[in-house]
MIMI-120842 format. One record per residue: x negated, y negated, z negated of N, C-alpha, C in turn. Coordinates in steps of 0.05 Angstrom, whole numbers, padded with zeros to 5 digits, always signed. Example, Ala and Ser with C-alpha at 12.3 -4.5 7.8 and 13.67 -1.06 7.14 Angstrom:
BEGIN
-00264+00114-00156-00246+00090-00156-00264+00066-00156-00257+00045-00142-00273+00021-00143-00258-00001-00157
//
This chain:
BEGIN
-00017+00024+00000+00000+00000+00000-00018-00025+00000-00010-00040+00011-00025-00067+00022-00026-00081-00013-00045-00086-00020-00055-00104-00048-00039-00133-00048-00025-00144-00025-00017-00175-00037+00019-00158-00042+00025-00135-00025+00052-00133-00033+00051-00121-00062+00037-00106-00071+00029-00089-00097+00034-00124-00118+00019-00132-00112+00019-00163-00135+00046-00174-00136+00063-00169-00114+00089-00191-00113+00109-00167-00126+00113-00143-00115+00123-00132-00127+00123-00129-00154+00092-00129-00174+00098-00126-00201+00104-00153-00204+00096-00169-00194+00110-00206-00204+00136-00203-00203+00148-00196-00193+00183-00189-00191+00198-00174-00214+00179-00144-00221+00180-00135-00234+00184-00148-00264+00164-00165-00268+00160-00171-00298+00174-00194-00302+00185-00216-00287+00208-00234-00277+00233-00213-00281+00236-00203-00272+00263-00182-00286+00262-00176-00312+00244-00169-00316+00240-00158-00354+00251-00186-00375+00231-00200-00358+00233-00235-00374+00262-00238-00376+00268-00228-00351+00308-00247-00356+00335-00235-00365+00317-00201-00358+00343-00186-00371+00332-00197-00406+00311-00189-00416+00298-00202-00455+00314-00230-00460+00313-00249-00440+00326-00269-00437+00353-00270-00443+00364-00257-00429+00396-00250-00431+00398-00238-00465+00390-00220-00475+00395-00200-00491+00392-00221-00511+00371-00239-00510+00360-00253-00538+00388-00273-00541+00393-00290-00519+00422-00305-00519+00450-00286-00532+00457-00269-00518+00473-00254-00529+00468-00246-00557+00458-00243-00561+00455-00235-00594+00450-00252-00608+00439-00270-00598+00441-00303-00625+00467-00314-00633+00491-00308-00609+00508-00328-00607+00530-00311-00625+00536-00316-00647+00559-00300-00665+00587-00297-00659+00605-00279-00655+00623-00280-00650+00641-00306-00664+00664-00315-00649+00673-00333-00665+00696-00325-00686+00697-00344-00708+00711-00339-00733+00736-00346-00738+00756-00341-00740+00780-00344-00746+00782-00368-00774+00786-00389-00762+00792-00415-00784+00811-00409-00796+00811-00410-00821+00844-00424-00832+00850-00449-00826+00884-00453-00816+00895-00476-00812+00888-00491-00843+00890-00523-00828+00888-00539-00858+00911-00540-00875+00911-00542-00891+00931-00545-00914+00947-00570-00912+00968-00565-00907+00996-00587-00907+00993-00600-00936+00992-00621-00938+00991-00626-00967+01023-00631-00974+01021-00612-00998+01051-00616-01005+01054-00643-01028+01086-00644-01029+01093-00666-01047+01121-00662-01037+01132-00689-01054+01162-00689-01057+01166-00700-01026+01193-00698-01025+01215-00708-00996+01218-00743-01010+01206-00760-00992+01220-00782-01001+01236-00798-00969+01244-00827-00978+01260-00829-00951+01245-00845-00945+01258-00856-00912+01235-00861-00890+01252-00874-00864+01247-00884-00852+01261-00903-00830+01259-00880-00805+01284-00873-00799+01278-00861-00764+01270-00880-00749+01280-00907-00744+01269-00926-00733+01267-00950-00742+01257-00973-00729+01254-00999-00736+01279-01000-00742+01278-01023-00777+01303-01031-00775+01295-01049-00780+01302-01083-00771+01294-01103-00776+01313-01118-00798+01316-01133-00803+01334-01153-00827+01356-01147-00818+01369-01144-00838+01410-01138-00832+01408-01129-00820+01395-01097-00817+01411-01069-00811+01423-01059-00835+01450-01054-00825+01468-01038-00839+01446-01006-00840+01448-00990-00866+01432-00963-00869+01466-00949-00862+01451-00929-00840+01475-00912-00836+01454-00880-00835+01474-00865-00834+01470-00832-00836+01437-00828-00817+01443-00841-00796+01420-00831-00774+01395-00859-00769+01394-00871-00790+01377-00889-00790+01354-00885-00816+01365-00868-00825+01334-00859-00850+01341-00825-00852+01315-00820-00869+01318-00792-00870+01298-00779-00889+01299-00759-00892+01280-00749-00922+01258-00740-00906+01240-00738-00916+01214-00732-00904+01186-00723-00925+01167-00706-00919+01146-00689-00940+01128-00714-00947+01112-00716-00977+01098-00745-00973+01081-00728-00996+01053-00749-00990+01031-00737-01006+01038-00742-01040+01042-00723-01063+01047-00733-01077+01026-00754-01093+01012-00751-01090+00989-00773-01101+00988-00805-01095+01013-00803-01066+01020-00826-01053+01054-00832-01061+01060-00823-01078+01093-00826-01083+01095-00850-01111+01113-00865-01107+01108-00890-01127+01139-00897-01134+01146-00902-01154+01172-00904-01162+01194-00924-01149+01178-00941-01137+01200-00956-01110+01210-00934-01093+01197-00906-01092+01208-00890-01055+01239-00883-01067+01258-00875-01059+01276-00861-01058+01265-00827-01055+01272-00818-01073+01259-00787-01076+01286-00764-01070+01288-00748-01056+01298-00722-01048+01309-00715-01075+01343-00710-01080+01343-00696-01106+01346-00718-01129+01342-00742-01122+01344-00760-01151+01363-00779-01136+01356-00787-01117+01370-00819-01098+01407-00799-01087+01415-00819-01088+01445-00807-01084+01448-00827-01058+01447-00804-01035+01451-00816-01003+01476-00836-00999+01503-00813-01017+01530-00826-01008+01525-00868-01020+01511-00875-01041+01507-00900-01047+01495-00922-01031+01467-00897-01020+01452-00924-00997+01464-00920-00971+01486-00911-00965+01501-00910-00935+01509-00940-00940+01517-00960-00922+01520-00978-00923+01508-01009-00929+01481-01001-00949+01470-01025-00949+01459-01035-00932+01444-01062-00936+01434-01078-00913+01396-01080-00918+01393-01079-00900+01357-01080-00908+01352-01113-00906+01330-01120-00930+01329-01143-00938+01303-01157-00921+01290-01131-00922+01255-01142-00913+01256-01116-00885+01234-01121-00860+01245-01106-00840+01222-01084-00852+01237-01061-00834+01212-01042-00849+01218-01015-00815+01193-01011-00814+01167-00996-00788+01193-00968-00786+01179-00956-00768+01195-00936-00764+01174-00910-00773+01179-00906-00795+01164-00884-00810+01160-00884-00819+01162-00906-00840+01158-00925-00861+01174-00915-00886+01158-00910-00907+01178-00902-00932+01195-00934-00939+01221-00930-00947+01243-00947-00952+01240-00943-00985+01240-00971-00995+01237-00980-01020+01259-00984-01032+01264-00986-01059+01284-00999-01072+01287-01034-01063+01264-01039-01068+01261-01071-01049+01278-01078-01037+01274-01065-01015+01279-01066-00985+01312-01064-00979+01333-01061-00996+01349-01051-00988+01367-01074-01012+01393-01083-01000+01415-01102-01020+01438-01076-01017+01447-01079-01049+01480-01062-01042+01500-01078-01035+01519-01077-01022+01542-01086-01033+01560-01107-01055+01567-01126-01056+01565-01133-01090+01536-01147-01106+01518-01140-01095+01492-01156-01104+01489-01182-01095+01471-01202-01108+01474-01227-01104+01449-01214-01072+01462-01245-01053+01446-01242-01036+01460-01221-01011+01468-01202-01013+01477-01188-00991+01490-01195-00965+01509-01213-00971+01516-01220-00951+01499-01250-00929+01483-01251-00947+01454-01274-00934+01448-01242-00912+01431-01223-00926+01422-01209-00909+01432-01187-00889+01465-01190-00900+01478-01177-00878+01472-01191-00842+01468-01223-00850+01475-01237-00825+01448-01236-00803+01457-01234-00782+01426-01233-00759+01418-01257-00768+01402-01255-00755+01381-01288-00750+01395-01302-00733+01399-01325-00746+01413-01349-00726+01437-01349-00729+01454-01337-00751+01480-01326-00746+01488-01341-00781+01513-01343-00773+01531-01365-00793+01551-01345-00807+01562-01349-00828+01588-01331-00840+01610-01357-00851+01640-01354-00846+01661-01359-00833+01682-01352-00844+01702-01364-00865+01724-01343-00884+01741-01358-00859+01764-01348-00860+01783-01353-00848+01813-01348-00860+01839-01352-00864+01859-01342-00884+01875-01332-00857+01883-01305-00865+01901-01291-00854+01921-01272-00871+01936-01264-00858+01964-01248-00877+01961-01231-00865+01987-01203-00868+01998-01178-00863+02002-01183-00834+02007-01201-00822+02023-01203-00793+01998-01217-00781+01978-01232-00789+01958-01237-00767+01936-01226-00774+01932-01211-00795+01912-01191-00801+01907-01169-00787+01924-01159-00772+01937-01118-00766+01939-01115-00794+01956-01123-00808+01973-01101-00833+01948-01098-00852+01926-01099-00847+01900-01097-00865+01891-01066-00853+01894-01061-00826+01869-01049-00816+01855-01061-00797+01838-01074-00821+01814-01086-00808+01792-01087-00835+01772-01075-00832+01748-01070-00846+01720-01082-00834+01706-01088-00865+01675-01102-00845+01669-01078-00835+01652-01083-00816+01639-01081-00793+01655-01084-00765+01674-01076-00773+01697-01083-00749+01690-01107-00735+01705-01107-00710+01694-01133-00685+01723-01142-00685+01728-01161-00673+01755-01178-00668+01746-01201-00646+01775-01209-00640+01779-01223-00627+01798-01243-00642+01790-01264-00639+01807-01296-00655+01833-01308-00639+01852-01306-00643+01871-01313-00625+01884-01339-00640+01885-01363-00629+01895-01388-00640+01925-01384-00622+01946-01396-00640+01970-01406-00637+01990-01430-00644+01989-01441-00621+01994-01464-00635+02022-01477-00622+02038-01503-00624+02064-01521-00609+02042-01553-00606+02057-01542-00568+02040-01574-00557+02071-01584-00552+02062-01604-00548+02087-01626-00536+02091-01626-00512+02120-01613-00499+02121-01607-00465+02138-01633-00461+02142-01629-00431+02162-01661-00427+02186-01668-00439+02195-01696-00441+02215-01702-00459+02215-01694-00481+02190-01692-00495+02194-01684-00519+02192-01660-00529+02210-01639-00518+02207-01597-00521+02187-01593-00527+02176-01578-00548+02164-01562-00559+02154-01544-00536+02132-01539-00536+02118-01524-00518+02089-01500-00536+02114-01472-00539+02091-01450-00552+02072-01443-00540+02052-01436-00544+02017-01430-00538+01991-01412-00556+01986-01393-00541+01972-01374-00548+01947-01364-00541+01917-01369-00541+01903-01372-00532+01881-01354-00549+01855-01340-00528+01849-01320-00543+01813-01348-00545+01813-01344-00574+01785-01368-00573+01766-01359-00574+01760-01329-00586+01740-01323-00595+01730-01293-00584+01721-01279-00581+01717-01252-00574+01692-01244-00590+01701-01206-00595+01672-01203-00609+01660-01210-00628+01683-01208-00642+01669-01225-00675+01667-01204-00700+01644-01203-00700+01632-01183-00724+01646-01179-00756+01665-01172-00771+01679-01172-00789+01660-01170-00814+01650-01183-00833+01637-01184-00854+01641-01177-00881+01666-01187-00882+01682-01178-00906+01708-01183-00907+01727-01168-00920+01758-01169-00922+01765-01180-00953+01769-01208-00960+01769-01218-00986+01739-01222-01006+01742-01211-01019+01716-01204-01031+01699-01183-01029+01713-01169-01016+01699-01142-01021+01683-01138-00982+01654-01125-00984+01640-01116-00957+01638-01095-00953+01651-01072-00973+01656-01045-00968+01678-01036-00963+01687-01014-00950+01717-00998-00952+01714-00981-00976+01747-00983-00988+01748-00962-01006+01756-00938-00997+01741-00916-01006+01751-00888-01000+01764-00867-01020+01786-00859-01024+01798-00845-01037+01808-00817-01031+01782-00796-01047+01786-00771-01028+01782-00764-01010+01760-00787-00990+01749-00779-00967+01769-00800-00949+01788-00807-00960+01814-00823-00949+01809-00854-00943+01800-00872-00927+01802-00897-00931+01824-00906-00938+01819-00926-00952+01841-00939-00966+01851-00968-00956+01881-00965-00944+01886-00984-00930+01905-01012-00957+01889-01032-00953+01897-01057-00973+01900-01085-00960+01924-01093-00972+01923-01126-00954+01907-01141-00968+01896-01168-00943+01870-01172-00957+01887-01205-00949+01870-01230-00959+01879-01260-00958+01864-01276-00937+01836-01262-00941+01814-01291-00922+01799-01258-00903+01787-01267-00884+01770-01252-00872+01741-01266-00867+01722-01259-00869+01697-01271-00863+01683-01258-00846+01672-01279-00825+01667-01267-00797+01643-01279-00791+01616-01253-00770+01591-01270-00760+01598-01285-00738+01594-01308-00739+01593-01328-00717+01571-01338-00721+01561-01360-00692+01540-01378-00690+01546-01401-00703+01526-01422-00699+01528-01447-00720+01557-01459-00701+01552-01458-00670+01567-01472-00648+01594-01461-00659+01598-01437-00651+01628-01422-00663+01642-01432-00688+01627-01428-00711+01633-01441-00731+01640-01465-00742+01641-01481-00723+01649-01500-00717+01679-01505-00698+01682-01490-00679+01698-01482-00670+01726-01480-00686+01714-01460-00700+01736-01446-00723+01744-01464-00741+01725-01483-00751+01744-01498-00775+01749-01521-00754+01749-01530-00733+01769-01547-00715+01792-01521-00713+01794-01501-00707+01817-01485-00700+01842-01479-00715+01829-01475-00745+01840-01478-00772+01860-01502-00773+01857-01525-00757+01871-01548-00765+01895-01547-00746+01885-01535-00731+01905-01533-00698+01932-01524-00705+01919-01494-00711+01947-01478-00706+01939-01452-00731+01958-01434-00724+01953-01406-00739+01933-01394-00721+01910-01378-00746+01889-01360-00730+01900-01330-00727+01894-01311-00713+01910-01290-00707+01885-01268-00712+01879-01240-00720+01860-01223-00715+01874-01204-00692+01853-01195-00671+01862-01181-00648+01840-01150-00660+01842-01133-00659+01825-01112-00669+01813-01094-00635+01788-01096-00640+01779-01088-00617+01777-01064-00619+01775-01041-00585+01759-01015-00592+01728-01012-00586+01717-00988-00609+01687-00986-00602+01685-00986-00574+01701-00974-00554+01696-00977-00531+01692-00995-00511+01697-01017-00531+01697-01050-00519+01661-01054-00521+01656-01052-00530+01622-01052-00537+01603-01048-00511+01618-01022-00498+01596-01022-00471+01612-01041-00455+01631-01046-00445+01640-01068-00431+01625-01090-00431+01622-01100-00461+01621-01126-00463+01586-01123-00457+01574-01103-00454+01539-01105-00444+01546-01099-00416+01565-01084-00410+01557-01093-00371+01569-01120-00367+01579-01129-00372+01589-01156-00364+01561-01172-00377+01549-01175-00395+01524-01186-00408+01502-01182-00382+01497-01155-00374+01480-01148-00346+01491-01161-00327+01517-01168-00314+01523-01163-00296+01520-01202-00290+01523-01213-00322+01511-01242-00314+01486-01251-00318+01472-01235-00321+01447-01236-00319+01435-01242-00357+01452-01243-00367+01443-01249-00397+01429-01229-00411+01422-01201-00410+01402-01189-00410+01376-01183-00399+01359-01197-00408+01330-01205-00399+01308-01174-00406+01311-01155-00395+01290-01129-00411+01265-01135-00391+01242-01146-00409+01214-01155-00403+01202-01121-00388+01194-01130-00366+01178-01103-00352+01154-01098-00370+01157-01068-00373+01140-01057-00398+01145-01048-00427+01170-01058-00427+01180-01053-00450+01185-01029-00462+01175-01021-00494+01185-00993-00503+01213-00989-00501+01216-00962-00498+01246-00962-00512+01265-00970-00537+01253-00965-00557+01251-00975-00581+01263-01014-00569+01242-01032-00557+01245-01052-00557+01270-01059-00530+01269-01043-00506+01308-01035-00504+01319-01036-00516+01323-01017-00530+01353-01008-00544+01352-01034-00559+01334-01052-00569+01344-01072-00590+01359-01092-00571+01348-01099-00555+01361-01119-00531+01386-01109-00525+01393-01088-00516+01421-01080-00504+01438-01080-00533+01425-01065-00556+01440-01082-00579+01455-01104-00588+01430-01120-00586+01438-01149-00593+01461-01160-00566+01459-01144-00544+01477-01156-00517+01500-01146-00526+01502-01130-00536+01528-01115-00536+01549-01129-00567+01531-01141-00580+01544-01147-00614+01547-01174-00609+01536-01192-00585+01529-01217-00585+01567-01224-00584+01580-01243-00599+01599-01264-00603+01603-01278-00575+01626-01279-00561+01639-01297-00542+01657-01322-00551+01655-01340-00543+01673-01360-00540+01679-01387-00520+01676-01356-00491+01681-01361-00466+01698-01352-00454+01713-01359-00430+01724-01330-00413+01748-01321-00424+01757-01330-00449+01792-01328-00471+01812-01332-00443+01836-01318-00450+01858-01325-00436+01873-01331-00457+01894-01338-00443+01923-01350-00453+01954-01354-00440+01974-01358-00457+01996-01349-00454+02017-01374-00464+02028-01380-00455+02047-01406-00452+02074-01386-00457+02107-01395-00471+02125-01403-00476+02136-01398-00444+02129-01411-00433+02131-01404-00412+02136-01371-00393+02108-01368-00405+02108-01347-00396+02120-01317-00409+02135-01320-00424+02140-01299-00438+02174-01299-00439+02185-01336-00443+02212-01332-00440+02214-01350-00409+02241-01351-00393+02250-01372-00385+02255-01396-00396+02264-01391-00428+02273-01421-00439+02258-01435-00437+02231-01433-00439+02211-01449-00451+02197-01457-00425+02208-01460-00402+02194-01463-00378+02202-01493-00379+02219-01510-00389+02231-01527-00389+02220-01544-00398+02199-01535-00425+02181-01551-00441+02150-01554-00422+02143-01537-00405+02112-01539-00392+02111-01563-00379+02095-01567-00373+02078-01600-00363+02096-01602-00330+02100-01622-00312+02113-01620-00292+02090-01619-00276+02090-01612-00253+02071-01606-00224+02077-01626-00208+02063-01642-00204+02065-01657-00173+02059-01650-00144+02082-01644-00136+02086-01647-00108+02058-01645-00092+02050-01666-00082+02026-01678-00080+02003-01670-00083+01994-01655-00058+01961-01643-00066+01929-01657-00074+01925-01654-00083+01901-01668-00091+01882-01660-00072+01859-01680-00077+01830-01682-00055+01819-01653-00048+01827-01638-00073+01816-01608-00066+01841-01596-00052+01866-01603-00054+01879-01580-00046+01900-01570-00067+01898-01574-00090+01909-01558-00110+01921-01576-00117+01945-01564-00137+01966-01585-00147+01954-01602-00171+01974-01630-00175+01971-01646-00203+01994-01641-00213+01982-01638-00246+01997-01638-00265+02000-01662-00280+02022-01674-00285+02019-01707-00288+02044-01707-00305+02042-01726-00333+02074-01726-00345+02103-01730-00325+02123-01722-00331+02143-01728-00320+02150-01760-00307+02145-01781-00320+02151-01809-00315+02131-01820-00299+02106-01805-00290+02088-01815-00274+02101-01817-00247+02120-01798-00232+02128-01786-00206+02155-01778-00203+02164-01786-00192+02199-01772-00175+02195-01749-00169+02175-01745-00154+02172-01715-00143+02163-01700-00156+02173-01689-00175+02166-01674-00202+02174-01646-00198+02162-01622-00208+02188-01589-00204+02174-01582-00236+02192-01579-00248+02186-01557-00272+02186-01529-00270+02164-01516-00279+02150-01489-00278+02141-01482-00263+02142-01455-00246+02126-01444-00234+02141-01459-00204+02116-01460-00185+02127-01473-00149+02103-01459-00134+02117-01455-00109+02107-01452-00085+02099-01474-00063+02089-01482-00052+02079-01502-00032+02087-01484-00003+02113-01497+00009+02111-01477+00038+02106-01498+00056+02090-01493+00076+02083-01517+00100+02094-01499+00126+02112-01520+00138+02122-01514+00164+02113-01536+00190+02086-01525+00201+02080-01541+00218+02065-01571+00202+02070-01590+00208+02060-01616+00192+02083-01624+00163+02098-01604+00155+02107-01613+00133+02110-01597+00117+02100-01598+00083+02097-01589+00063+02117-01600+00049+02137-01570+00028+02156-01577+00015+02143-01560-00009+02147-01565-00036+02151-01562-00052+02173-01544-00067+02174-01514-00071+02206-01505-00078+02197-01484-00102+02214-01483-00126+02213-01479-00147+02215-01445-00149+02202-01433-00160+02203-01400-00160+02221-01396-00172+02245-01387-00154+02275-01373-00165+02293-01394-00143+02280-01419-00143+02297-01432-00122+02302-01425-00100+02313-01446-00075+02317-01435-00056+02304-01459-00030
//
């Protein structure tokens, strides 16, 4: 055999030895791996805790706190503790100071019912409170409880022509947050039973503007309560979207959604009210409404002008028929 292949061959040779020793020495240094124990949960008591942000005057309801495991070494006699705190009590209060979403909930933090101060922190930010006196007949009978929403209906006698009394009914307010029924900001429950009671004044969230409103309205006429359904709530946020009064900033958490479509949906109207005239309900009272003139105005549409202003006067409802270049005037029911 040729002497340079004899050399390469054992060079190959002992290059193999090297790398299988190589291999073997790795494999055997490297220890199988060990089965950890998981870490230890540190135990402690259940105390309570925010499912989410609740900022100032949130009402505490069922699905807005909740019990949760906490280090006991970290538990301090402000938490509400699992087993000692009685849930059925803090349903209903109002949070005083805002508190995180995960956040243990303090005795602090929370007004009952009846405590001085509560109804300060029942109210949003920016938001006014409003008694108002109502009875059995413009109350609903006294089913109407805080948190309840309403609608304000003023009623009042204007002066129609010649003097007649002219009845009027007008809705002023929409969406008005119910605060309290007399003195009291809780419902009573008896046996699981709410307890239905006639109440004297109602106190309602309004704005500073609204509230103002209301004690001009007070002087007017009688105030009326209209009782809304929960189902009025999403309405009143698509109509909020639909005029553009919901602003949701691109980027926004959800968390910081839902607060916006919130506040769109609870926000107070005192726009957009209809109303109902004497008129419209009997014939008699058609007699008392303002007279219509004849006579179209620069737009097109009729004037309403006292009786003694014009000859060509029609009481109540009219039609305008034009035949060719002449426009008559003829009274709905006439001829």
């Amino acid at each position: 055999m040729d002497r340079k292949k004899l050399i390469l061959l054992l060079g190959a040779l002992i290059v193999a030895i090297g790398t299988a020793m190589a291999a073997r020495s790795m494999l055997a240094g490297s220890p199988a791996p060990k089965v950890q124990a998981a870490a230890e949960v540190p135990q402690g008591p259940k105390i309570l805790v925010a499912q989410r942000a609740l900022p100032v005057g949130t009402i505490i309801t069922a699905d807005s706190v909740s019990y949760q495991l906490w280090p006991k070494e970290l538990v301090t006699d402000a938490y509400f503790i699992d087993g000692e705190a009685d849930m059925s009590k803090l349903l209903g209060t109002v949070v005083r100071n805002p508190i995180s979403a995960g956040e243990p909930v303090t005795r602090g933090s929370l007004v009952s019912p009846g405590d001085r101060g509560f109804l300060a922190a029942a109210l949003g930010p920016g938001m006014r409170a409003v008694t108002v006196p109502v009875s059995a007949k413009t109350g609903v009978a006294g089913f109407v409880f805080p948190g309840d929403r309403v609608d304000l209906v003023l009623t009042q006698t204007v002066k129609g022509d010649e003097g007649a009394a002219l009845k009027a009914s007008e809705t002023i307010l929409r969406n008005i947050r119910v605060l309290a029924t007399d003195q009291s900001t809780e419902s009573e429950t008896v046996d699981g039973k709410t307890v239905v009671r006639a109440f004297r004044t109602v106190t309602l969230e309004v704005t500073p503007k609204i509230a103002e409103k209301v004690a001009v309205a007070q002087t007017i006429g009688t105030l009326s309560l209209s009782l809304r359904s929960i189902a009025d709530n999403q309405s009143e946020l698509e109509k909020a979207i639909a005029a553009g009064d919901v602003d949701v900033p691109e980027g926004a958490t959800p968390a910081e959604e839902e607060r916006l479509l919130r506040a769109a949906m609870s926000r107070p109207a005192d726009s957009g009210g209809t109303f109902v005239t004497g008129g419209d309900v009997s014939r008699f009272q058609r007699r008392s409404m303002p007279a219509v003139d004849s006579r179209p105005s620069s737009a097109g549409s009729m004037n309403i002008v006292p009786a003694s202003a014009t000859p060509q006067v029609q009481t109540g409802p009219v039609v305008r028929v034009t035949r060719g270049k002449d426009t008559t005037t003829v009274p709905v029911g006439g001829k």
